[in-house]
N, C-alpha and C positions, 0 to 999 in steps of 0.2 A: 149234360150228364151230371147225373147226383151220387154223393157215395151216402150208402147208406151202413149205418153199424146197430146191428142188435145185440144187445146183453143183456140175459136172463137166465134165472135158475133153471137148472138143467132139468128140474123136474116137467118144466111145460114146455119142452123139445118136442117132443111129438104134435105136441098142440100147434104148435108156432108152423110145424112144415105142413100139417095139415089144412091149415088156414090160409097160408101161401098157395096151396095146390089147387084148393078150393076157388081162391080167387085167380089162379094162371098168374101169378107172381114167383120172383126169384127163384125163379129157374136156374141161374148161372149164379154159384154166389160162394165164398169163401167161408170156412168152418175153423173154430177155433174150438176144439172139442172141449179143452178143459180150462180155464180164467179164474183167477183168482183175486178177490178183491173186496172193495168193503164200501159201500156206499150207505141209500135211507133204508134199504131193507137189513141192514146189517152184513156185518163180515162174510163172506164163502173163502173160504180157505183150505178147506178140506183136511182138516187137522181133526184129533177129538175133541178139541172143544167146538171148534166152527166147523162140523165135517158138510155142510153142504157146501155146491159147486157150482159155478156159473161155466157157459158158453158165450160165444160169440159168433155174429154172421157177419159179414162181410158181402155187399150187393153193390153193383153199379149198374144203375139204369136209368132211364130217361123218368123225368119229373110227371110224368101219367103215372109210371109203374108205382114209382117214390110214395104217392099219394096214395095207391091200392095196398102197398107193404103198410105204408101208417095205419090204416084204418084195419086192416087184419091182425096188427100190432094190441089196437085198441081193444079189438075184439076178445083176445087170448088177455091181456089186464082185466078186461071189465071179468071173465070168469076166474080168473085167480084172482083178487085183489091183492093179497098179504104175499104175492110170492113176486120175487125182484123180475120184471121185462123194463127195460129201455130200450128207445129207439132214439138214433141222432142223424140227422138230416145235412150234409154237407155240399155243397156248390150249388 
């Protein structure tokens, strides 16, 4: 079993569950609608000065599925480049 965590600008929320759908991934998965925080893409705080905003996913799935969310991950960075997606891979 693997947990998986995505955080990315809210702006490519659609994009991301699109991509998931498209590949029959994270189907079952926990939402963090609104994250605040500041990493290489810079600050989301959703203030005026940093008013953008980040999400979070939450996924546990077996190491097949793990591998088909990465690569749909990949998919949704290579077409945003400049806008923040992470993905982090645990157990």
């Amino acid at each position: 079993m693997k947990r998986i965590e995505i955080i990315a600008n809210r702006s490519v929320e659609e994009d991301l569950m699109e991509a998931f759908a498209k590949a029959g991934v994270a189907r079952g998965y926990t939402k963090f609608p609104v994250v605040h925080g500041a990493g290489r893409s810079g600050p989301k705080v959703g203030d005026a000065i940093w008013p953008e905003e980040n999400f979070a996913l939450v996924v546990y799935c077996e190491a097949d599925e793990a591998a088909l969310i990465e690569e749909a991950v990949r998919s949704v960075k290579e077409k945003f480049p400049n806008e923040g997606v992470k993905v982090f891979s645990l157990g």
